[in-house]
C-alpha positions as CSV (number, residue, x, y, z in Angstrom):
1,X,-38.0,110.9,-4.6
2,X,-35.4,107.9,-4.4
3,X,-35.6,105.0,-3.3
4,X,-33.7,105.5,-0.6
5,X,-36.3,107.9,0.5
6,X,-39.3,105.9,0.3
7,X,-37.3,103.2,2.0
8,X,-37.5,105.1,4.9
9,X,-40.8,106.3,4.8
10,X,-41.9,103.1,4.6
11,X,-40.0,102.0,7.3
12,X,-41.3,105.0,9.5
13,X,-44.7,104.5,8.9
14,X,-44.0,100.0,9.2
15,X,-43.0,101.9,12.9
16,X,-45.8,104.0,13.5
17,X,-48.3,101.8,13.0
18,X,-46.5,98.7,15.0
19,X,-46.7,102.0,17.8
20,X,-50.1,102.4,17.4
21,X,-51.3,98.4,17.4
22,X,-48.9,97.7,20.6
23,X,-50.7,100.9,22.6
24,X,-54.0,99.5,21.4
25,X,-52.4,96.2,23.0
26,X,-51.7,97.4,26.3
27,X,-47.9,97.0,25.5
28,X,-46.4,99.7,26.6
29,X,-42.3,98.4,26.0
30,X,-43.1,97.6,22.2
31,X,-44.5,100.6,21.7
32,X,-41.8,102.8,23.2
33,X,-39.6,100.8,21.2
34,X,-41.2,101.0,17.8
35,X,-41.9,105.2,18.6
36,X,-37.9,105.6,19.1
37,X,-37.1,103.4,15.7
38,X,-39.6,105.9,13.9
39,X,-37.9,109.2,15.4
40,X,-34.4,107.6,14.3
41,X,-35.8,106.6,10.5
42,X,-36.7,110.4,10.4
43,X,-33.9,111.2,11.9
44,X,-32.1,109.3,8.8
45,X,-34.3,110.7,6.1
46,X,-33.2,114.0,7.6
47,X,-29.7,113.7,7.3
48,X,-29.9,111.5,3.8
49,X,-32.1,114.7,2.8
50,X,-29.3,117.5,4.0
51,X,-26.9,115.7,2.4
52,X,-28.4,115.5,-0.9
53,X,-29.2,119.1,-0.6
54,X,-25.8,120.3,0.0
55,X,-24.7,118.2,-2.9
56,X,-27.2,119.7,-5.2
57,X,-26.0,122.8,-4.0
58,X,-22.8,122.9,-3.8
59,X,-21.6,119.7,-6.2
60,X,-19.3,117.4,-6.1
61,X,-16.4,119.6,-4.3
62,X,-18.8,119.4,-1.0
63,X,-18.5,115.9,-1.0
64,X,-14.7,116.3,-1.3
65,X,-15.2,118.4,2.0
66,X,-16.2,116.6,3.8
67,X,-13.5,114.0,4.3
68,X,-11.4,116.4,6.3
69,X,-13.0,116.8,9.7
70,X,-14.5,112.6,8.9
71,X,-17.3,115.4,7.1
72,X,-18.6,116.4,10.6
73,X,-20.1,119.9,10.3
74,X,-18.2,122.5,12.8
75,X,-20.5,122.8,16.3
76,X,-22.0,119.1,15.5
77,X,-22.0,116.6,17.5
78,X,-20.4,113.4,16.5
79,X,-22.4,110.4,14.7
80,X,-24.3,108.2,16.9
């Protein structure tokens, strides 16, 4: 695992708990906020994961790809 990776675990579970301590603090807008920063650090993790995958897979020529079409796969939607 990279760093990169554990970054973002870390940062996911920094989230999830900040979640858990503002429910157990009847603050309902801090939790909300802290549960969507944990869904997008997973979301993150997802993507850095794919990525690396394809790469491993495919090698270098699939990064080359991926600057035409700005490296948007066909049917996706476009980066937040």
């Amino acid at each position: 695992m990279c760093i990169r990776d554990r970054l973002e675990e870390e940062c996911a579970r920094d989230y999830n708990r900040s979640a858990i301590e503002s429910a157990a603090n009847a603050d309902a807008a801090s939790k909300q906020l802290f549960e969507r920063l944990v869904s997008a650090e997973e979301g993150h993790y997802d993507r850095f994961k794919k990525q690396h995958d394809n790469i491993q897979r495919f090698g270098l020529s699939y990064l080359a790809l991926q600057s035409f079409d700005n490296g948007i796969p066909e049917g996706a939607a476009a980066a937040e």
